[in-house]
mmCIF file of the C-alpha atoms, coordinates in Angstrom:
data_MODEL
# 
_entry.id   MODEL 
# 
loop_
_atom_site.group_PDB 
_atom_site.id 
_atom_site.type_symbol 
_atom_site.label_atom_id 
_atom_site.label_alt_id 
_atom_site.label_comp_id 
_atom_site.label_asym_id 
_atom_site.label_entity_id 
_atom_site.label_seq_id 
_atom_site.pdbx_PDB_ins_code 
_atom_site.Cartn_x 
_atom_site.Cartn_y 
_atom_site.Cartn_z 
_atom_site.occupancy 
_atom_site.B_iso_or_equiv 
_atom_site.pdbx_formal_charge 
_atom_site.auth_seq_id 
_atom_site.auth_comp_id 
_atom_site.auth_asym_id 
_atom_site.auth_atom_id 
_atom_site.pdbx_PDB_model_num 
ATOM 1   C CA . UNK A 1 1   ? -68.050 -296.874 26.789 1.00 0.00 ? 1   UNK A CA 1 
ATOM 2   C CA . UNK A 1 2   ? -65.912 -294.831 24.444 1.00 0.00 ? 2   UNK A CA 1 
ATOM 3   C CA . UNK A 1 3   ? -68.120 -293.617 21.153 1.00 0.00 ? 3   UNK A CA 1 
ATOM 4   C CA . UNK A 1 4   ? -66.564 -295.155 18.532 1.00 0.00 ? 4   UNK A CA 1 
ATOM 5   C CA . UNK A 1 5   ? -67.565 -292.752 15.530 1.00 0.00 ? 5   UNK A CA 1 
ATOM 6   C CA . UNK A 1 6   ? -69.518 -289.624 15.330 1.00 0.00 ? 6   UNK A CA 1 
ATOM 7   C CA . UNK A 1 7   ? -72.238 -291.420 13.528 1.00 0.00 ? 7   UNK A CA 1 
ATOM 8   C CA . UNK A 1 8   ? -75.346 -289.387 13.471 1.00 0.00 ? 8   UNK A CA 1 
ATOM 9   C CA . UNK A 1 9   ? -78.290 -291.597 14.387 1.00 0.00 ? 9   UNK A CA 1 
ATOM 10  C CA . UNK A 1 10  ? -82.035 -291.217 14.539 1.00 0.00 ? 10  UNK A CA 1 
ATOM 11  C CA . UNK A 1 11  ? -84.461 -293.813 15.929 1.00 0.00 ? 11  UNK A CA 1 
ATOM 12  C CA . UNK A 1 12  ? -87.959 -292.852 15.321 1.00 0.00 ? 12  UNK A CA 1 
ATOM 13  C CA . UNK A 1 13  ? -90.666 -294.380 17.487 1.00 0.00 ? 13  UNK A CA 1 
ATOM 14  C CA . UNK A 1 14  ? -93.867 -293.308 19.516 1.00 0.00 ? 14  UNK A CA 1 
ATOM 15  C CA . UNK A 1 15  ? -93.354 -296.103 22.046 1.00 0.00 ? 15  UNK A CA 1 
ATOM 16  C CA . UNK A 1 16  ? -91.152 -294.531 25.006 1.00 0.00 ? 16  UNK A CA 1 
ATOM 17  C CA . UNK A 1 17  ? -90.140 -298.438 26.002 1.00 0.00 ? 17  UNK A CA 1 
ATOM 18  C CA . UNK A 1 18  ? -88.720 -299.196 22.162 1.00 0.00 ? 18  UNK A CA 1 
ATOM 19  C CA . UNK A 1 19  ? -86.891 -295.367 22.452 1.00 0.00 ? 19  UNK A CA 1 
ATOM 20  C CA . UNK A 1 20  ? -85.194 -296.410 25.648 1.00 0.00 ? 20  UNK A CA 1 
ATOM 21  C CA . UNK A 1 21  ? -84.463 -299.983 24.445 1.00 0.00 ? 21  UNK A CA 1 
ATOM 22  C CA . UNK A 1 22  ? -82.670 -298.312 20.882 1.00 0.00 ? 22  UNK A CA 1 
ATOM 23  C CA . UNK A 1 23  ? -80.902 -295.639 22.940 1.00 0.00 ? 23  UNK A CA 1 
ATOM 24  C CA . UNK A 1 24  ? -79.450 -298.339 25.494 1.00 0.00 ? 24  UNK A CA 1 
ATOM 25  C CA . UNK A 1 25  ? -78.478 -300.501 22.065 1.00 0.00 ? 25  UNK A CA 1 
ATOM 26  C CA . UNK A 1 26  ? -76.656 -298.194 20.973 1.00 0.00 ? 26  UNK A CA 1 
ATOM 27  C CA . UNK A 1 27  ? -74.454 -296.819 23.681 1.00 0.00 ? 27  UNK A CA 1 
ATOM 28  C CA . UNK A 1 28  ? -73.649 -300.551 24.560 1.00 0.00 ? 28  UNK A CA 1 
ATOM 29  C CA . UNK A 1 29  ? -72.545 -300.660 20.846 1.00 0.00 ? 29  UNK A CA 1 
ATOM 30  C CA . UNK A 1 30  ? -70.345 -297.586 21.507 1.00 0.00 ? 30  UNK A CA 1 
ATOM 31  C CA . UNK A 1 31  ? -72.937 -295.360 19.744 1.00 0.00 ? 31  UNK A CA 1 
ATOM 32  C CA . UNK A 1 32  ? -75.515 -292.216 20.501 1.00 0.00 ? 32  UNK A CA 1 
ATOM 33  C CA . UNK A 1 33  ? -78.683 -291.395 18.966 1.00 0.00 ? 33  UNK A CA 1 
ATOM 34  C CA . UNK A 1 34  ? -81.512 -288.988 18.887 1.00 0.00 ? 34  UNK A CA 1 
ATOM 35  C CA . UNK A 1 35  ? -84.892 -290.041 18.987 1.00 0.00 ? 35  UNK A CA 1 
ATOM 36  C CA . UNK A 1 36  ? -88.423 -288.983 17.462 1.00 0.00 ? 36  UNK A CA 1 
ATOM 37  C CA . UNK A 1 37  ? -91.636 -289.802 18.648 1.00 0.00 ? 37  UNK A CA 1 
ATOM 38  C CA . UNK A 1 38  ? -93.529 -288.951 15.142 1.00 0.00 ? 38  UNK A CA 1 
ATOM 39  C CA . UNK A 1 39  ? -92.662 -288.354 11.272 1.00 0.00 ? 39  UNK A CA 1 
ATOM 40  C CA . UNK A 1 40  ? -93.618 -284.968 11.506 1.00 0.00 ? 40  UNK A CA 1 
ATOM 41  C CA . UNK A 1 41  ? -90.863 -284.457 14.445 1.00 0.00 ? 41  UNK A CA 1 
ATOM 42  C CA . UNK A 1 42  ? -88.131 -286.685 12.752 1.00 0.00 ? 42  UNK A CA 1 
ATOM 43  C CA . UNK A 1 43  ? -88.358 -284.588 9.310  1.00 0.00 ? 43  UNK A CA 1 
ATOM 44  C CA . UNK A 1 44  ? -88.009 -281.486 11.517 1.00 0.00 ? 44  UNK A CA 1 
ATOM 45  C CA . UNK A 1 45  ? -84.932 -283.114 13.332 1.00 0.00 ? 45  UNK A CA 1 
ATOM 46  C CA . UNK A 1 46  ? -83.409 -284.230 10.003 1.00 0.00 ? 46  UNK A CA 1 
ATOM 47  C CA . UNK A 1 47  ? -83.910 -280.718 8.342  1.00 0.00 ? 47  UNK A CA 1 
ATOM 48  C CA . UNK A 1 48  ? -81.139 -279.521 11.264 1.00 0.00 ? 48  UNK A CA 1 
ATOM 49  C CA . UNK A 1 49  ? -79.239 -282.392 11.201 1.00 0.00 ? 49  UNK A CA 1 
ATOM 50  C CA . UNK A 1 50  ? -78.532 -284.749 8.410  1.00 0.00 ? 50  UNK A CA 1 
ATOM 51  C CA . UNK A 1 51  ? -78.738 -288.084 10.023 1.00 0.00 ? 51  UNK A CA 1 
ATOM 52  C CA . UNK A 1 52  ? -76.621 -290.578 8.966  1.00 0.00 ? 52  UNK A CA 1 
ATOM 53  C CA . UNK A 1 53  ? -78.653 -293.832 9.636  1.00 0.00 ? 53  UNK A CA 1 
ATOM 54  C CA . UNK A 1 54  ? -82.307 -293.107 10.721 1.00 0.00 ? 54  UNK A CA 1 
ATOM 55  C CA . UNK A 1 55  ? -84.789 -296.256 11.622 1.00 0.00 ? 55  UNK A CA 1 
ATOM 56  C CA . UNK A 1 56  ? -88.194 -295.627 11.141 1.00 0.00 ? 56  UNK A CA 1 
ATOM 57  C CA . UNK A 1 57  ? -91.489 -296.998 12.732 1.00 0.00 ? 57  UNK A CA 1 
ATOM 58  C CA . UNK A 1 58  ? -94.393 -297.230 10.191 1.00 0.00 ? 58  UNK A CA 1 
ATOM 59  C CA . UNK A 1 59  ? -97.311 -296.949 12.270 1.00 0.00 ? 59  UNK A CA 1 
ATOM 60  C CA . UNK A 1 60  ? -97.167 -293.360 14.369 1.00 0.00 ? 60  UNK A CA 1 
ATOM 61  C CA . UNK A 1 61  ? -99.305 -290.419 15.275 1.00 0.00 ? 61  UNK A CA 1 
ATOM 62  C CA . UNK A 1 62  ? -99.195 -287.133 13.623 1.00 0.00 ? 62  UNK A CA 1 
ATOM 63  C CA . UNK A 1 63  ? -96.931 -288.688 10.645 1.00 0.00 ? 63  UNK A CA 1 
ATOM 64  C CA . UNK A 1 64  ? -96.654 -291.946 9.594  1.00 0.00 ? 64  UNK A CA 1 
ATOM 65  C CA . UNK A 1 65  ? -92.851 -293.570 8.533  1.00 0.00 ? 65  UNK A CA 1 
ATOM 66  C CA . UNK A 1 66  ? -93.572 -293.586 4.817  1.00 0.00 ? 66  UNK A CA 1 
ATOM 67  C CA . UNK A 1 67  ? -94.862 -289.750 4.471  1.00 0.00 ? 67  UNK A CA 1 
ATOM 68  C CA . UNK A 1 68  ? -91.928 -288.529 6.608  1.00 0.00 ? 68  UNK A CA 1 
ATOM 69  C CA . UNK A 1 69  ? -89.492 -291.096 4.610  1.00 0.00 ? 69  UNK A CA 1 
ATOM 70  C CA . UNK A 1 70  ? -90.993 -289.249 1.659  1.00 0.00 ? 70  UNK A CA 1 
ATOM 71  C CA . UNK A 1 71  ? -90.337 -285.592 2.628  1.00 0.00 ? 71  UNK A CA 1 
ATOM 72  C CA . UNK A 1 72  ? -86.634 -286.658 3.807  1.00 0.00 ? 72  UNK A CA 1 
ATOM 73  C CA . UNK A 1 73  ? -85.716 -288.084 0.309  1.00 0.00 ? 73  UNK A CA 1 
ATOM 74  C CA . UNK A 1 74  ? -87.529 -284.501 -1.663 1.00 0.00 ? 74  UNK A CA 1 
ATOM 75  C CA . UNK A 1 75  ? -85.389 -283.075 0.830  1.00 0.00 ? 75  UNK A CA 1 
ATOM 76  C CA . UNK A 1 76  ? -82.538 -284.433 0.434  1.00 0.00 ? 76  UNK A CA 1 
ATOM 77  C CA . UNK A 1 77  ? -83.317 -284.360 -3.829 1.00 0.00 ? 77  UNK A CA 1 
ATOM 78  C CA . UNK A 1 78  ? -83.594 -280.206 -3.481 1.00 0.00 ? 78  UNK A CA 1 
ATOM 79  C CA . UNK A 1 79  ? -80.211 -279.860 -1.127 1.00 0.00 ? 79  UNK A CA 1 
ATOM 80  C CA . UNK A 1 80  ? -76.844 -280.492 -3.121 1.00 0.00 ? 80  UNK A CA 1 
ATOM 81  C CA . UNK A 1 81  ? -74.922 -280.887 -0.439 1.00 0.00 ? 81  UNK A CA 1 
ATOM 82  C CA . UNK A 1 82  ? -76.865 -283.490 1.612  1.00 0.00 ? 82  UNK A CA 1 
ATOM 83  C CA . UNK A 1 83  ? -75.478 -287.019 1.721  1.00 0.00 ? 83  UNK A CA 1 
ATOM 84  C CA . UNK A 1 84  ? -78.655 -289.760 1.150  1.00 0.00 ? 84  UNK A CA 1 
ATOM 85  C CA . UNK A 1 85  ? -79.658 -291.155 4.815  1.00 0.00 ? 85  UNK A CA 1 
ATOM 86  C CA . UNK A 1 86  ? -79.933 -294.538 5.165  1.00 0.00 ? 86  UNK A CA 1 
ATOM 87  C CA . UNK A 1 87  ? -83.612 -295.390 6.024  1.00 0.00 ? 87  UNK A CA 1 
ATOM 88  C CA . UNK A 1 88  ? -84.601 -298.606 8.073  1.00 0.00 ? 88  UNK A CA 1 
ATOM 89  C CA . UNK A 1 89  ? -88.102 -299.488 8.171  1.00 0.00 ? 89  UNK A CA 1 
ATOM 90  C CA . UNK A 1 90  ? -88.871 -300.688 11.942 1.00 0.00 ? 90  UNK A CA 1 
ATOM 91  C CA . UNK A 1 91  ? -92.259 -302.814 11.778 1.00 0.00 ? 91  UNK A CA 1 
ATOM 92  C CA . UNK A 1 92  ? -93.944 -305.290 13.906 1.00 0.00 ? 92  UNK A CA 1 
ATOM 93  C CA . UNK A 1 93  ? -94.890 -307.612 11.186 1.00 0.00 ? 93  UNK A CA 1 
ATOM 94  C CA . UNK A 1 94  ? -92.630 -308.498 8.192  1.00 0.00 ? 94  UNK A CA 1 
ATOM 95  C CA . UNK A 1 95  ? -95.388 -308.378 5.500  1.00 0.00 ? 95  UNK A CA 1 
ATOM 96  C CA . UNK A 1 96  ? -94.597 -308.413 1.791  1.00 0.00 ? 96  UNK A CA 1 
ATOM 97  C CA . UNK A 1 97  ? -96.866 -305.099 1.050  1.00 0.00 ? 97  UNK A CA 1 
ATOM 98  C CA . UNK A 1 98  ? -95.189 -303.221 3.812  1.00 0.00 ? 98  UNK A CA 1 
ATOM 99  C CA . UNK A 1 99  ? -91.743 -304.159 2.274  1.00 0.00 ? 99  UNK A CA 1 
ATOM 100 C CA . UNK A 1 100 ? -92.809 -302.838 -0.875 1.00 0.00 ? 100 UNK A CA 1 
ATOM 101 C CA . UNK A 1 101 ? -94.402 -300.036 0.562  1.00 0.00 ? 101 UNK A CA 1 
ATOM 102 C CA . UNK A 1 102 ? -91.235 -298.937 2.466  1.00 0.00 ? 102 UNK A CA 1 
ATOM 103 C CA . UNK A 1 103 ? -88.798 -299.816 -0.607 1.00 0.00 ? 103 UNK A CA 1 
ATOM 104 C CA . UNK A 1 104 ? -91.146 -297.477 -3.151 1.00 0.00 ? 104 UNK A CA 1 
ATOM 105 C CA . UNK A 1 105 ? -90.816 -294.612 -0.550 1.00 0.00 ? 105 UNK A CA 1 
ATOM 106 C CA . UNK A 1 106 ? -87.171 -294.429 -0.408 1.00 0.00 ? 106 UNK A CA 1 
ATOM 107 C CA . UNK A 1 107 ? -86.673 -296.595 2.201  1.00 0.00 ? 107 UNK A CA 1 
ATOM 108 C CA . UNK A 1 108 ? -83.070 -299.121 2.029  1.00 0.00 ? 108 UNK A CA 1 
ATOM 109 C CA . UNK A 1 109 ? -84.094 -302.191 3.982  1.00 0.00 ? 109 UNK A CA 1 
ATOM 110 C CA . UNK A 1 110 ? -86.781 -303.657 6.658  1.00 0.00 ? 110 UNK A CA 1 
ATOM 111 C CA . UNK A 1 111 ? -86.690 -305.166 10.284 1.00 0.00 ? 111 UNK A CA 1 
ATOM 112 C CA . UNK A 1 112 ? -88.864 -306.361 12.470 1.00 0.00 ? 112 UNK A CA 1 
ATOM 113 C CA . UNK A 1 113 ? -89.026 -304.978 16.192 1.00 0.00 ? 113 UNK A CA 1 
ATOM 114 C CA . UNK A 1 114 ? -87.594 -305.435 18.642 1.00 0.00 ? 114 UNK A CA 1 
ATOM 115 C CA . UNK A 1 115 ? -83.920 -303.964 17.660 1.00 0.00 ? 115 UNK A CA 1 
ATOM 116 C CA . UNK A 1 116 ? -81.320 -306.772 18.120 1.00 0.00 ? 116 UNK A CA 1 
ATOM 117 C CA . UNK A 1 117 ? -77.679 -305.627 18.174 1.00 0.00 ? 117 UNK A CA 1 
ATOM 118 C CA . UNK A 1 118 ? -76.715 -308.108 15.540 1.00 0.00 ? 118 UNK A CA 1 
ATOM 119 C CA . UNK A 1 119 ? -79.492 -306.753 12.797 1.00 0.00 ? 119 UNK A CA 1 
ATOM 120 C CA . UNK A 1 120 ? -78.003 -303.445 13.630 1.00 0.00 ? 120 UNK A CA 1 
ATOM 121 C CA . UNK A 1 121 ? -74.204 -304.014 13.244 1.00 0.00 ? 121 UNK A CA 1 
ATOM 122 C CA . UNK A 1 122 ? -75.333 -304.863 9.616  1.00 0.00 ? 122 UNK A CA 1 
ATOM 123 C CA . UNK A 1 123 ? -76.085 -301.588 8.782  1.00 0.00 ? 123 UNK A CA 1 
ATOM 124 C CA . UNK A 1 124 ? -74.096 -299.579 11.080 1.00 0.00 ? 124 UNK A CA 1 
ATOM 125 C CA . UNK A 1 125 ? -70.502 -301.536 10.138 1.00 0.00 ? 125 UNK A CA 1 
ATOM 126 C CA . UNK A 1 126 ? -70.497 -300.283 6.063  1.00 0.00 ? 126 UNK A CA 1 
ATOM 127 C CA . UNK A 1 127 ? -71.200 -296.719 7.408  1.00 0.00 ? 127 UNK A CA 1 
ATOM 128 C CA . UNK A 1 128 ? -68.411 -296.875 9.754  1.00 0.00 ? 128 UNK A CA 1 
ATOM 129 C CA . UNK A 1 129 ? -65.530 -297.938 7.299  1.00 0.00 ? 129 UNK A CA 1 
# 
């Protein structure tokens, strides 16, 4: 399938299964992405490459989603030429307190796992335009 736009995209997850599932998502949506298996890793990744649209897993060894999602957004505060991410909590639970959680970090929005191609279109179409 043809890529449609160079959209830089990060999926950050420490389950191998949910990395393969985003990965074949997205090139069925015309897309590729990079993926992370820990905060720590995904910071590192963004620091080279200003991501676009990254989705975030909460719960993950070495660094969680909210202390990376934190160090992305100083980040991006101390560069002036960096363009604000958009940040996509990926959860297993839809709680209230881990929407807040995620929103007081820096995150934009909240979806439950697994990915579905129709929750994604809703973020990917406005960056695409």
């Amino acid at each position: 399938m043809e890529i449609l736009k160079d959209l830089k995209i990060l999926v950050v997850d420490d389950n191998e299964v949910n990395q393969r599932l985003a990965i074949l998502i997205f090139r069925k949506m015309g897309f590729k992405c990079d993926v992370s298996s820990d905060g720590k890793e995904a910071f590192e990744m963004y620091q080279k490459k200003a991501y676009d649209l990254i989705f975030m897993d909460l719960q993950m060894p070495v660094m969680g989603g909210l202390e990376s999602t934190k160090l992305i957004r100083a980040f991006e505060t101390d560069s002036e030429t960096l363009k604000r991410a958009t940040i996509i909590a990926l959860t297993g639970s839809e709680l209230q307190e881990n929407r807040e959680s995620c929103i007081e970090v820096g995150m934009d929005d909240f979806i439950e796992k697994p990915m579905r191609v129709e929750t994604l279109n809703k973020f990917i179409h406005p960056l695409v335009k």
